[in-house]
Backbone and ligand atoms as CSV (ligand in chain L), in Angstrom:
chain,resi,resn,atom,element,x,y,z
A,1,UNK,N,N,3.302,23.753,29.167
A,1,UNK,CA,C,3.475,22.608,30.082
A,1,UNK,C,C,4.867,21.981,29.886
A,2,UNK,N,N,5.354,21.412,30.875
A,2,UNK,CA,C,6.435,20.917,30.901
A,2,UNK,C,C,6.421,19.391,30.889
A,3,UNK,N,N,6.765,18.632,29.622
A,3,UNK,CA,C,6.871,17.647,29.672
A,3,UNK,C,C,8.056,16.366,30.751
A,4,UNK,N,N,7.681,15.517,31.290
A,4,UNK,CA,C,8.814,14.951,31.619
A,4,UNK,C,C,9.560,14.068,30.948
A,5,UNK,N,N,8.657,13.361,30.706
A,5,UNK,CA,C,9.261,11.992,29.912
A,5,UNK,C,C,8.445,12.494,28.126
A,6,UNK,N,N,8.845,11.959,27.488
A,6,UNK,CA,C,8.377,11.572,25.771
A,6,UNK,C,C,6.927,11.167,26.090
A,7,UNK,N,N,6.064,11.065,25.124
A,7,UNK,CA,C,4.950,10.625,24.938
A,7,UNK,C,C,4.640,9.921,23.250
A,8,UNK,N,N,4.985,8.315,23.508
A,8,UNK,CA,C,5.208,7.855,21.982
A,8,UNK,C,C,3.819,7.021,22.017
A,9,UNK,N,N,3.860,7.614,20.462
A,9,UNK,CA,C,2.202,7.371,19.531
A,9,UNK,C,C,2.642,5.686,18.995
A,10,UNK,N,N,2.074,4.574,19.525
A,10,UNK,CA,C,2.083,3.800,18.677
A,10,UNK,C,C,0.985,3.103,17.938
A,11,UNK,N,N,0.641,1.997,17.382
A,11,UNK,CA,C,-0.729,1.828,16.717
A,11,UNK,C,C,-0.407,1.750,15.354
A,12,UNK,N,N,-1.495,0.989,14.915
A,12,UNK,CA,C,-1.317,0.850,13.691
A,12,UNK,C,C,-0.970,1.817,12.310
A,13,UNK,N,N,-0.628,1.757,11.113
A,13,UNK,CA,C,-0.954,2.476,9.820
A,13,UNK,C,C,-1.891,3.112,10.066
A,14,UNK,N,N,-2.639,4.087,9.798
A,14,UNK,CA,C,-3.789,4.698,9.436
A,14,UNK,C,C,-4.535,5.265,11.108
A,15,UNK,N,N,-4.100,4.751,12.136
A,15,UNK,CA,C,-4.370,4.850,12.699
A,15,UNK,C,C,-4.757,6.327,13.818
A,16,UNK,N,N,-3.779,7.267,12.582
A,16,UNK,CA,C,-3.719,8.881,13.048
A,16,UNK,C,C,-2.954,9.347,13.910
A,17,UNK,N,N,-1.539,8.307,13.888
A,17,UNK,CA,C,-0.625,8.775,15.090
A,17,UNK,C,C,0.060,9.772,14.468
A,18,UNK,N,N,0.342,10.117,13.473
A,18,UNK,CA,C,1.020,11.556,13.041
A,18,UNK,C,C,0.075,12.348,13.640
A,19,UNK,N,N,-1.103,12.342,12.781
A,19,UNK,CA,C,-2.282,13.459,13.036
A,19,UNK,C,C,-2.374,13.591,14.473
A,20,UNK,N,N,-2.405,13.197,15.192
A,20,UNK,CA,C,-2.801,13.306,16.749
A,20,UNK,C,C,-2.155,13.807,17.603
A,21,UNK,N,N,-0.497,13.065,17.357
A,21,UNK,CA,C,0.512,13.509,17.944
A,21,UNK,C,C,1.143,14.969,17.893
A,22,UNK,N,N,0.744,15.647,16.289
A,22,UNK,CA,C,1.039,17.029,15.933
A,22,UNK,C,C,-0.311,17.945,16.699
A,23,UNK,N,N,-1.175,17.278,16.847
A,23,UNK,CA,C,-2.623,18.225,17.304
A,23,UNK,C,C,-2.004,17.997,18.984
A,24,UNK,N,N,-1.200,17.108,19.736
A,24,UNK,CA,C,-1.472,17.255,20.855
A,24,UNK,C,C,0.122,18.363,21.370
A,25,UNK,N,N,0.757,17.873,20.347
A,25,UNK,CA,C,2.146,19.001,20.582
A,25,UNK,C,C,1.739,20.055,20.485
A,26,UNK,N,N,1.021,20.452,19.790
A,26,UNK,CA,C,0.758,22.115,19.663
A,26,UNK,C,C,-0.430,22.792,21.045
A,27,UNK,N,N,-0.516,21.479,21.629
A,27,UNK,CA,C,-2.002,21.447,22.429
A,27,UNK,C,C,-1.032,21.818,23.860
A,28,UNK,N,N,0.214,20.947,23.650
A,28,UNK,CA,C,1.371,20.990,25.153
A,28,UNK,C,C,2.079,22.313,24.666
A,29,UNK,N,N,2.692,22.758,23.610
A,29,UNK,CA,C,3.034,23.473,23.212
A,29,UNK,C,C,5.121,23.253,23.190
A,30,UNK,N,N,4.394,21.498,22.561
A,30,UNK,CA,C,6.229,20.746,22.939
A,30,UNK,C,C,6.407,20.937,21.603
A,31,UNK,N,N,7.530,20.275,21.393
A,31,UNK,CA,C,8.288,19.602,19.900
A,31,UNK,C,C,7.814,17.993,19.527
A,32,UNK,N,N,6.674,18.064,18.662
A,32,UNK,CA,C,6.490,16.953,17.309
A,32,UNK,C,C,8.270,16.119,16.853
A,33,UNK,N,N,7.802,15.242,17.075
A,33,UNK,CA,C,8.995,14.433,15.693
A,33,UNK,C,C,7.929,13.107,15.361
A,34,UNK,N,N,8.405,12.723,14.406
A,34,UNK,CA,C,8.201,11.334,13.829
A,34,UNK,C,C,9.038,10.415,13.124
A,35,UNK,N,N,9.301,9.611,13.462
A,35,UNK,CA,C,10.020,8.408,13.429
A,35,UNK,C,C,10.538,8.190,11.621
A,36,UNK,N,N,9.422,7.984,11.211
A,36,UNK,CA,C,9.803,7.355,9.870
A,36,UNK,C,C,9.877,9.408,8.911
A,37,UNK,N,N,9.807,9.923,9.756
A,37,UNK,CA,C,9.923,11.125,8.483
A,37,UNK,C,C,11.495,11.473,9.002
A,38,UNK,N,N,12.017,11.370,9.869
A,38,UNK,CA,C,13.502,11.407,10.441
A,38,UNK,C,C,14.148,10.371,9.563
A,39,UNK,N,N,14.067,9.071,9.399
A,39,UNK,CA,C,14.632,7.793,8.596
A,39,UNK,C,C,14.522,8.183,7.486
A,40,UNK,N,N,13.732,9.296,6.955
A,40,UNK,CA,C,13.317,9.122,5.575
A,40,UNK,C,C,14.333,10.716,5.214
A,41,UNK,N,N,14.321,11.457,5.936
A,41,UNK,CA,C,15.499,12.370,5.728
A,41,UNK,C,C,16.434,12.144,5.909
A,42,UNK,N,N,16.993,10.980,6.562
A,42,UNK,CA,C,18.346,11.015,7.064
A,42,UNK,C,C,18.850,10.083,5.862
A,43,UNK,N,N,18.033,9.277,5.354
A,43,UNK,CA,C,18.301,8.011,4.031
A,43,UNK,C,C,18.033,9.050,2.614
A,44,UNK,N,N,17.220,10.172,2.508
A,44,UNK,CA,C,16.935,10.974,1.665
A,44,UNK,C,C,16.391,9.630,0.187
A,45,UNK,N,N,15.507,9.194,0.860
A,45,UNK,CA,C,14.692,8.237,0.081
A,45,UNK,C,C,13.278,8.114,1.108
A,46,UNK,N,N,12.454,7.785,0.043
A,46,UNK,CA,C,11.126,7.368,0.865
A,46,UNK,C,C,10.857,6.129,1.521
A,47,UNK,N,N,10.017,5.823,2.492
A,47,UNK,CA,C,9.855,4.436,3.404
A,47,UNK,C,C,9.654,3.426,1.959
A,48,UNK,N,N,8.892,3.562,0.907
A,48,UNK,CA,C,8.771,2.666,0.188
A,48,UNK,C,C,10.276,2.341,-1.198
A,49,UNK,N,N,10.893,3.749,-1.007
A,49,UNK,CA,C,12.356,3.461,-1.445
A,49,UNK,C,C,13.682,2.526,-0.749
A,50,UNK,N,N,13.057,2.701,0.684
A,50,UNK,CA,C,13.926,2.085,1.723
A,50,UNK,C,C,13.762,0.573,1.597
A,51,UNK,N,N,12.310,0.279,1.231
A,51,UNK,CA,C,12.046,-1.214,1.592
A,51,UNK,C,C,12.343,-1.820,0.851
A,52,UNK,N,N,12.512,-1.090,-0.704
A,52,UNK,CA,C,12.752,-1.988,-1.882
A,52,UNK,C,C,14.076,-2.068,-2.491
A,53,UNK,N,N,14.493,-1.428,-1.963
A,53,UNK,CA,C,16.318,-1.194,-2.211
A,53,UNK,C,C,17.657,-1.437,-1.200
A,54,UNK,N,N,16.951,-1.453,0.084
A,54,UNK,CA,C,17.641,-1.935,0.900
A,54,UNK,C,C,16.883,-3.015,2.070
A,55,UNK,N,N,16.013,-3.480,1.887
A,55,UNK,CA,C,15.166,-4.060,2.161
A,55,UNK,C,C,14.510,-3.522,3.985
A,56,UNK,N,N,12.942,-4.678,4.369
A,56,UNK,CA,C,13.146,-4.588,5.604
A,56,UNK,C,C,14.027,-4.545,6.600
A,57,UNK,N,N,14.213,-5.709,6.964
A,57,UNK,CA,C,15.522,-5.682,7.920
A,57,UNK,C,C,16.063,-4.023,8.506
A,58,UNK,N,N,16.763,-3.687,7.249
A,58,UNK,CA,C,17.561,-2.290,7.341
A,58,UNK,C,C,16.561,-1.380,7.520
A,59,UNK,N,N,15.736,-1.166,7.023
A,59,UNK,CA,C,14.211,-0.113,8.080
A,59,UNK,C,C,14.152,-0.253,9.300
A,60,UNK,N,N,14.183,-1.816,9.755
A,60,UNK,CA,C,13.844,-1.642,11.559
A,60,UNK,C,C,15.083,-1.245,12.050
A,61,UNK,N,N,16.401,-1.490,11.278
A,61,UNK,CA,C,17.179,-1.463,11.962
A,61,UNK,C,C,17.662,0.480,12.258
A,62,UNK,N,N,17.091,0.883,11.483
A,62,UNK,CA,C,17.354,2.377,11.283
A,62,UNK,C,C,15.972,3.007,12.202
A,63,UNK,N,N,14.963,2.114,12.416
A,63,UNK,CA,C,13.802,2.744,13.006
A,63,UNK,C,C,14.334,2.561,14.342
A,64,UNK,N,N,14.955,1.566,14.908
A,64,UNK,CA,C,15.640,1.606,16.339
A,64,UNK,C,C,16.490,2.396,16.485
A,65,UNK,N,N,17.031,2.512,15.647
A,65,UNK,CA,C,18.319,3.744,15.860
A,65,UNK,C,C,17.621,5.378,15.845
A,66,UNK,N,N,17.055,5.659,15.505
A,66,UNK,CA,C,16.021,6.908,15.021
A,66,UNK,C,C,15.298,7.099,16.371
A,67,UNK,N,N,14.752,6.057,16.956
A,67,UNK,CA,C,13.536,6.085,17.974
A,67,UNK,C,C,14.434,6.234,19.558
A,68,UNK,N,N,15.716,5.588,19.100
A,68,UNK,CA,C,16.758,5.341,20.557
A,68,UNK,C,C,17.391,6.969,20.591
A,69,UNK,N,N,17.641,7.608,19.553
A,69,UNK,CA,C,18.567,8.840,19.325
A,69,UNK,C,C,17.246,9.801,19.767
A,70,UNK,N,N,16.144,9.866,19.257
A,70,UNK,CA,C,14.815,10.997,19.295
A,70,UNK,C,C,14.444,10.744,20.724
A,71,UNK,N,N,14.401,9.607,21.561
A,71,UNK,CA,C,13.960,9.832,23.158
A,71,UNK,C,C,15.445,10.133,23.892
A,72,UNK,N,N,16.447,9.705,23.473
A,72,UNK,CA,C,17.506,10.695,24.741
A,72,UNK,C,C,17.327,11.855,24.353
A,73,UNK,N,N,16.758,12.570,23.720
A,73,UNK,CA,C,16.888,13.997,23.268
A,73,UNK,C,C,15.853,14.898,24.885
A,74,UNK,N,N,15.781,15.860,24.410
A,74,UNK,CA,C,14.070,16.606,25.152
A,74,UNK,C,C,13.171,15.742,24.950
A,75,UNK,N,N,12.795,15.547,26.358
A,75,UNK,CA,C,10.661,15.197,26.011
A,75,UNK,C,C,10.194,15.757,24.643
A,76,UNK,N,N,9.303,14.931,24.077
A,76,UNK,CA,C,8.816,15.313,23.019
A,76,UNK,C,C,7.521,14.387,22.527
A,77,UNK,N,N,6.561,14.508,21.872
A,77,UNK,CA,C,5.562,14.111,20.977
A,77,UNK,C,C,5.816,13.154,20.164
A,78,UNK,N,N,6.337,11.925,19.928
A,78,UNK,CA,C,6.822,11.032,19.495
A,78,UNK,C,C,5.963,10.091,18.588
A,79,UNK,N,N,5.890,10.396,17.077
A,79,UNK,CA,C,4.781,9.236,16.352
A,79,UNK,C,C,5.927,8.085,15.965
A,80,UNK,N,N,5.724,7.314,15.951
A,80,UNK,CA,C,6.316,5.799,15.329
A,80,UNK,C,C,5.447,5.737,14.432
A,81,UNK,N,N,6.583,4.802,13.381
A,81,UNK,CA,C,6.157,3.888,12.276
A,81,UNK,C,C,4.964,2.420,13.004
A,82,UNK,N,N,3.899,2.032,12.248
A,82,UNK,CA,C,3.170,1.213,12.744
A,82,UNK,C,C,4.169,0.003,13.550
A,83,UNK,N,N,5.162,-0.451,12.638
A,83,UNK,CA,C,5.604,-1.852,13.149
A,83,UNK,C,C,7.173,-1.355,14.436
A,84,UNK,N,N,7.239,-0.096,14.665
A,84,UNK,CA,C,8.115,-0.127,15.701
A,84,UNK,C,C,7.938,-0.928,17.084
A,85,UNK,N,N,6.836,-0.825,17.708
A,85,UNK,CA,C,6.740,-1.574,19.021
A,85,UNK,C,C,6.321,-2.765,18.635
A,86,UNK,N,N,6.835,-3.494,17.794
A,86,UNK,CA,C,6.507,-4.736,17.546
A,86,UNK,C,C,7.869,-5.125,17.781
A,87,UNK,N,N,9.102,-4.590,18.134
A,87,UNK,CA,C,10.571,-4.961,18.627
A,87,UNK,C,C,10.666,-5.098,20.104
A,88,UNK,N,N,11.001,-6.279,20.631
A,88,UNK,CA,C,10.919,-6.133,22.077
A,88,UNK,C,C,12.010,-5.047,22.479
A,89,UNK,N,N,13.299,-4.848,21.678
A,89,UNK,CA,C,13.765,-3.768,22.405
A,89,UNK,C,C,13.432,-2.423,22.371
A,90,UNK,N,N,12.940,-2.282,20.872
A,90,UNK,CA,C,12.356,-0.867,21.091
A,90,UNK,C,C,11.109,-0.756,22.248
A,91,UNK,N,N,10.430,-1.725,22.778
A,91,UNK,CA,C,9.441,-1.620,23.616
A,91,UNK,C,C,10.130,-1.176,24.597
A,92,UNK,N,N,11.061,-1.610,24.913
A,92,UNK,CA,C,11.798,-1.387,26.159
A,92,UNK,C,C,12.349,-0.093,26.409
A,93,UNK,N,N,13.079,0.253,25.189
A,93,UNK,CA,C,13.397,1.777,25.325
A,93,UNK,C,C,12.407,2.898,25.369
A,94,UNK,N,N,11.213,2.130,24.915
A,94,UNK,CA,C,9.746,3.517,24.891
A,94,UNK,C,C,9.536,3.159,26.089
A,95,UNK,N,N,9.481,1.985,26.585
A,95,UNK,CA,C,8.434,1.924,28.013
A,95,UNK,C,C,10.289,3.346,29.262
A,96,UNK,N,N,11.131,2.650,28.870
A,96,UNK,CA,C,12.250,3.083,30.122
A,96,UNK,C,C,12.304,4.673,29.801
A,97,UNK,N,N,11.764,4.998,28.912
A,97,UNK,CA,C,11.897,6.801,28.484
A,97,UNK,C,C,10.960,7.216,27.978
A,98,UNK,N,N,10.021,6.776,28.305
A,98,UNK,CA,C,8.631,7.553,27.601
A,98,UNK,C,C,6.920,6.726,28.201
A,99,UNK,N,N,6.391,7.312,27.797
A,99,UNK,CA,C,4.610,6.677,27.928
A,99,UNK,C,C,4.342,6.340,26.626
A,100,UNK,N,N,3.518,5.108,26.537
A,100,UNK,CA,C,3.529,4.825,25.558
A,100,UNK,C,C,1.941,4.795,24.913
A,101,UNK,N,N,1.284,5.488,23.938
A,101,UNK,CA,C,0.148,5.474,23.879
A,101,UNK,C,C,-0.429,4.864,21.967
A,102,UNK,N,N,-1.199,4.012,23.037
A,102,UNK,CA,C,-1.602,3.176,21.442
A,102,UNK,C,C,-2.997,3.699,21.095
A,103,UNK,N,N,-3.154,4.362,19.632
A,103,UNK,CA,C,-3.764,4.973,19.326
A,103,UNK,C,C,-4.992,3.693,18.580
A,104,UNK,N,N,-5.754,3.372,19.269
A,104,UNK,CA,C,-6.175,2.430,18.962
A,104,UNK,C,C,-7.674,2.051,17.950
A,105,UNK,N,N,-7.760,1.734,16.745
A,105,UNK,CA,C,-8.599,1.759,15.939
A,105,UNK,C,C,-9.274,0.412,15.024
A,106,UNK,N,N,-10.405,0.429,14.694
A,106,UNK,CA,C,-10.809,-0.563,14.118
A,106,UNK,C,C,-10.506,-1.071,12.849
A,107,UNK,N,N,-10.121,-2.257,12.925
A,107,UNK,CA,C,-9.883,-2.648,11.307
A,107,UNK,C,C,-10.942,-2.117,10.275
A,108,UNK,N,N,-12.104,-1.828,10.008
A,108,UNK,CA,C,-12.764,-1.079,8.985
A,108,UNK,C,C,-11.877,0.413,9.344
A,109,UNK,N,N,-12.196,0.902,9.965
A,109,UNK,CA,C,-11.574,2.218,10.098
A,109,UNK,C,C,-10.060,2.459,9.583
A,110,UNK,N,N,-9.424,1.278,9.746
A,110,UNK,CA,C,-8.158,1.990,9.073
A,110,UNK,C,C,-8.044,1.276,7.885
A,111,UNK,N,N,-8.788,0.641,7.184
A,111,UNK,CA,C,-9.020,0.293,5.832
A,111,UNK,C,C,-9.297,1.079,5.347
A,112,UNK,N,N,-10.074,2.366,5.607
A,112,UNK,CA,C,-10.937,3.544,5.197
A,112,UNK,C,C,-9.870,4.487,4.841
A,113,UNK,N,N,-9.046,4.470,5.445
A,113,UNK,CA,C,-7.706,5.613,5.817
A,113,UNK,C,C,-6.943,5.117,5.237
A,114,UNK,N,N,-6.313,3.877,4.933
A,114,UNK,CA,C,-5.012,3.417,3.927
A,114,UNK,C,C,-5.537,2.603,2.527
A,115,UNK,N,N,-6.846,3.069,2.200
A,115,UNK,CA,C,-7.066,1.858,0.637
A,115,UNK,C,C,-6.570,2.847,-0.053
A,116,UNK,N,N,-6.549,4.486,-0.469
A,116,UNK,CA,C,-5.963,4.696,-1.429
A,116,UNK,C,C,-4.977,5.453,-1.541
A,117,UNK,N,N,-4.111,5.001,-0.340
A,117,UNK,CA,C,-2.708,5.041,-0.552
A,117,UNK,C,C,-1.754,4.354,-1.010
A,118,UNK,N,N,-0.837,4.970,-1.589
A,118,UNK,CA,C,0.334,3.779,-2.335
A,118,UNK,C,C,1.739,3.963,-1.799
A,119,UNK,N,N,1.335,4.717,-0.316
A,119,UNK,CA,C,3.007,4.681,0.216
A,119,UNK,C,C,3.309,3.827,1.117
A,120,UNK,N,N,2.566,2.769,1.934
A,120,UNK,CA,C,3.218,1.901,2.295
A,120,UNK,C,C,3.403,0.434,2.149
A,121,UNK,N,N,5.075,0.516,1.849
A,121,UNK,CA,C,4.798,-0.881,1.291
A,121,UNK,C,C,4.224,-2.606,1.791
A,122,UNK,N,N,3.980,-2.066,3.312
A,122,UNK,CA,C,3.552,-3.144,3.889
A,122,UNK,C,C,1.973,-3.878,3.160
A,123,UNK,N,N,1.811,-3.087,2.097
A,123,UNK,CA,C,0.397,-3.094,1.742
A,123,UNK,C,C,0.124,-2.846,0.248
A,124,UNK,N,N,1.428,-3.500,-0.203
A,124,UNK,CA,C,1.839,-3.470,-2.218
A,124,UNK,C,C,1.730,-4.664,-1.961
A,125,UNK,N,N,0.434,-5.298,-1.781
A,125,UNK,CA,C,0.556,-7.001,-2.025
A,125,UNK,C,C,-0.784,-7.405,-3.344
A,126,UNK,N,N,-0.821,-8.133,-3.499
A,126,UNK,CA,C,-1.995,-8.275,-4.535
A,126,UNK,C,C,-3.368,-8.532,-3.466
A,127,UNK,N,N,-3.464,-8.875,-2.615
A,127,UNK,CA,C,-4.707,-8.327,-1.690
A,127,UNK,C,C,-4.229,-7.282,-0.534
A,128,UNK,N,N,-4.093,-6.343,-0.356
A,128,UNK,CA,C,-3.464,-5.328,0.871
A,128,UNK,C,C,-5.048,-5.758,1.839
A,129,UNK,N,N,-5.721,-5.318,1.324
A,129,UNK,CA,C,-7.487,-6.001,2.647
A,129,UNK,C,C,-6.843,-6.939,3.840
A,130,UNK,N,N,-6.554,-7.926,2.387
A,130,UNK,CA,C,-6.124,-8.949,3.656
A,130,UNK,C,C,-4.731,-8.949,4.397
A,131,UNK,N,N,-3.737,-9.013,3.532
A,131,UNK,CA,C,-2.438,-8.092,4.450
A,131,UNK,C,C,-2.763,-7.136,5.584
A,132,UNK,N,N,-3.459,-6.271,5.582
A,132,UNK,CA,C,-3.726,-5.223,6.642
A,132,UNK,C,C,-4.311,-5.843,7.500
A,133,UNK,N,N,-5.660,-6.964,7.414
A,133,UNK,CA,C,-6.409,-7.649,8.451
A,133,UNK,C,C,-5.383,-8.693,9.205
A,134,UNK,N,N,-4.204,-9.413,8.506
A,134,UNK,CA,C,-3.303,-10.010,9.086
A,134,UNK,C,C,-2.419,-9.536,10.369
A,135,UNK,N,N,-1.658,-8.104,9.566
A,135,UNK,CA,C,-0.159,-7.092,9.846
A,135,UNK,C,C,-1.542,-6.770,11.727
A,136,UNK,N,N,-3.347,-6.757,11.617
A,136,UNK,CA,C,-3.619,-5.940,12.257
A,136,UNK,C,C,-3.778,-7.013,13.643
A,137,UNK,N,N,-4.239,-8.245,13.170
A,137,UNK,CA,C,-4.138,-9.570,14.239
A,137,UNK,C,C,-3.067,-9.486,14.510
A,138,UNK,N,N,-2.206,-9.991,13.816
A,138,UNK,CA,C,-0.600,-10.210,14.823
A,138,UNK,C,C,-0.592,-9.171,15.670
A,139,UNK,N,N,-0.451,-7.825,15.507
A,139,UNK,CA,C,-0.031,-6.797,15.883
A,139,UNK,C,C,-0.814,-6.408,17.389
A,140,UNK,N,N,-2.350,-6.630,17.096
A,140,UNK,CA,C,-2.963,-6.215,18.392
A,140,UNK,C,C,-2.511,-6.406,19.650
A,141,UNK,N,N,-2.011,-7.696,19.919
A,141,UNK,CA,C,-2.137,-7.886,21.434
A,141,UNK,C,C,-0.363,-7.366,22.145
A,142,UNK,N,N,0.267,-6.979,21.226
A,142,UNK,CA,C,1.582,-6.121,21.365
A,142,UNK,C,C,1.106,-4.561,21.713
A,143,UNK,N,N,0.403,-4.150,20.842
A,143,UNK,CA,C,0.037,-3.080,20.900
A,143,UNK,C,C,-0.648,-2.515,22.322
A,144,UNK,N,N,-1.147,-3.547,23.035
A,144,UNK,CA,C,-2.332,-3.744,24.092
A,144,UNK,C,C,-0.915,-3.655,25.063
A,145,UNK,N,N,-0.161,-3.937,25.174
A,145,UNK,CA,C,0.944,-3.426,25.908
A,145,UNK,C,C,1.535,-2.026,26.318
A,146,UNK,N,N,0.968,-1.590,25.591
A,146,UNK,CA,C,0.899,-0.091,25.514
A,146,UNK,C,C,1.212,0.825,27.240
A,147,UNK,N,N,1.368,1.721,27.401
A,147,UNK,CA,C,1.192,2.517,28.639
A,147,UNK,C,C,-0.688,2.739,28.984
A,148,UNK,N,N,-1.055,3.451,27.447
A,148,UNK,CA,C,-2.165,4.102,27.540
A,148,UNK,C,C,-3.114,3.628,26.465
A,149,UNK,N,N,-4.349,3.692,26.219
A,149,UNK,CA,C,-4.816,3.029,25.075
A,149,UNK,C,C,-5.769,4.205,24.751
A,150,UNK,N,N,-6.328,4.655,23.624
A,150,UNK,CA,C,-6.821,5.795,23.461
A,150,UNK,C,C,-7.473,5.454,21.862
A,151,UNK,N,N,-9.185,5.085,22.204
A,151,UNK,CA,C,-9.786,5.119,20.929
A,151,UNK,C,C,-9.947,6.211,19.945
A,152,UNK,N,N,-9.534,5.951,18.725
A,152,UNK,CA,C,-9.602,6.305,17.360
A,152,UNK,C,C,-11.608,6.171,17.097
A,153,UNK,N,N,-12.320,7.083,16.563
A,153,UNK,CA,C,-13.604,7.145,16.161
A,153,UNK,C,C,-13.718,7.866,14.735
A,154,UNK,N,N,-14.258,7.680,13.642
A,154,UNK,CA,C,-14.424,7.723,12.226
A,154,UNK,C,C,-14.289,9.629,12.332
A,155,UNK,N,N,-15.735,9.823,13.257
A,155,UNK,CA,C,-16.236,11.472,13.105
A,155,UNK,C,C,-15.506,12.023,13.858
A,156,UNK,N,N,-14.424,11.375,14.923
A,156,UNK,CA,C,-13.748,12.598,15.956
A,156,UNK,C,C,-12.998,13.084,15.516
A,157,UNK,N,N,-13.149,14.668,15.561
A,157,UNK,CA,C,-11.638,15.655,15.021
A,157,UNK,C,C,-10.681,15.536,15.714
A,158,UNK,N,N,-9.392,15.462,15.219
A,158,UNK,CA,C,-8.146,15.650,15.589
A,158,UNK,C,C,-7.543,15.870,16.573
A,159,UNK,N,N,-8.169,17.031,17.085
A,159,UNK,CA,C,-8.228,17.813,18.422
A,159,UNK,C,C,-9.059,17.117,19.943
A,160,UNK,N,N,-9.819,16.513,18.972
A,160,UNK,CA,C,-10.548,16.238,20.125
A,160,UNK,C,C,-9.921,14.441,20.391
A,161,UNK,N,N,-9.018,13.756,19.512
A,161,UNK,CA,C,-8.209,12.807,19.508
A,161,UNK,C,C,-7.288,13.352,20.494
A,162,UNK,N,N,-6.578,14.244,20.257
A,162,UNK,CA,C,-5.771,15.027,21.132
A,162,UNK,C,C,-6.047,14.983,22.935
A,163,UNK,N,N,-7.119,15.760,22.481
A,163,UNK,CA,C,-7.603,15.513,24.077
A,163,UNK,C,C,-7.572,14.967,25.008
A,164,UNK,N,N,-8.342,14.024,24.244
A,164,UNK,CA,C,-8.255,12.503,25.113
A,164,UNK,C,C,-7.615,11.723,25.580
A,165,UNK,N,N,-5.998,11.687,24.577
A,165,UNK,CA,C,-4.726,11.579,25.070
A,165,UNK,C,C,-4.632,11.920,26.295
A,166,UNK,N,N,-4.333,13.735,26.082
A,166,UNK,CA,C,-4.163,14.182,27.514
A,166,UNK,C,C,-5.016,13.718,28.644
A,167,UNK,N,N,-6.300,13.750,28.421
A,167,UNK,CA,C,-7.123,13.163,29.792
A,167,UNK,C,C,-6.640,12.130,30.002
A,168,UNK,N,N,-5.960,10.729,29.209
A,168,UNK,CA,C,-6.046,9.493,29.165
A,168,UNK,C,C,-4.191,9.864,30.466
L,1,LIG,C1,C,4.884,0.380,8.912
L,1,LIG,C2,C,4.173,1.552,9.060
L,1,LIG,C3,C,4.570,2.801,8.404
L,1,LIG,C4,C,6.074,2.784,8.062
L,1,LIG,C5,C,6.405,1.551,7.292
L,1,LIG,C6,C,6.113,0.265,8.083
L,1,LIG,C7,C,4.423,-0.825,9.634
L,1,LIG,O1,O,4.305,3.909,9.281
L,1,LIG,O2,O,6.855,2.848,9.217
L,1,LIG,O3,O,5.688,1.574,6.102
L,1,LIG,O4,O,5.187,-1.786,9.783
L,1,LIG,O5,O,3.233,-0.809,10.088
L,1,LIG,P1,P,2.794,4.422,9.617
L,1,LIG,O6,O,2.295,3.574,10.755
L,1,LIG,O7,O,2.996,5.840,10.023
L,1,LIG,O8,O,1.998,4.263,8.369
């Protein structure tokens, strides 16, 4: 299939926008990228090396630059970092070059998926529970801005996340 425009994954942490976005590229038979694994090669440090050494700030500011350079490219499968479309300009550049699809999931559900991880630092706090229930209020009704909205379910495979995209 021939893509026209990008198709960018946004949504929360945990939310399976890597996972989904790689099950639906291989499904179009496009080119995958992701946002923060591009920042994280191009800085040759990890997202949680980035945050603590050169702080936030310089993450978004490299996640706009990353996300602006990866959509003039070819159409492509596009995952973002959770807090990218939380920039009104990056909204702007996903909405003017791409569809934008929020992979959308329940706060238990992505508690389930990020408690025993230790790579992001949005969630090295002495309660992350509640950090995540916060980062997930603010965040919703941005997110709801979306092009497309596409529920996340505990038991659905990957593929079949995929899918639904496409139908959506
Ligand atoms: C972030 C989410 C992370 C990563 C960074 C900040 C956020 O990406 O970009 O830790 O602000 O929600 P994932 O959504 O892929 O975990």
């Amino acid at each position: 299939m021939r893509l026209r425009k990008s198709v960018v994954m946004v949504g929360m942490m945990g939310a399976g926008k890597t996972a989904v976005g790689t099950a639906l590229a291989r499904l179009l038979d496009v080119p995958f990228l992701d946002s923060d694994e591009e920042i994280v090669r191009a800085a040759n440090r990890s997202i949680a090396e980035i945050f603590e050494r050169d702080g936030e700030p310089f993450f978004r500011l490299k996640e706009t630059q990353v996300v602006g350079r990866l959509l003039d490219g070819p159409p492509c499968i596009l995952s973002t970092g959770g807090g990218a479309f939380m920039s009104a300009a990056n909204r702007e550049m996903i909405t003017a070059k791409g569809v934008s699809v929020w992979i959308r999931a329940d706060l238990d559900l992505l508690w389930q998926r990020v408690r025993h991880k230790t790579t992001r630092p949005l969630l090295r706090t002495p309660n992350p529970r509640e950090s995540l229930r916060a980062i997930y209020e603010a965040r919703v009704p941005v997110y709801a801005l979306a092009d497309l909205a596409v529920d996340a379910e505990a038991d659905l495979a990957i593929e079949a996340m995929a899918r639904r995209v496409l139908a959506a």
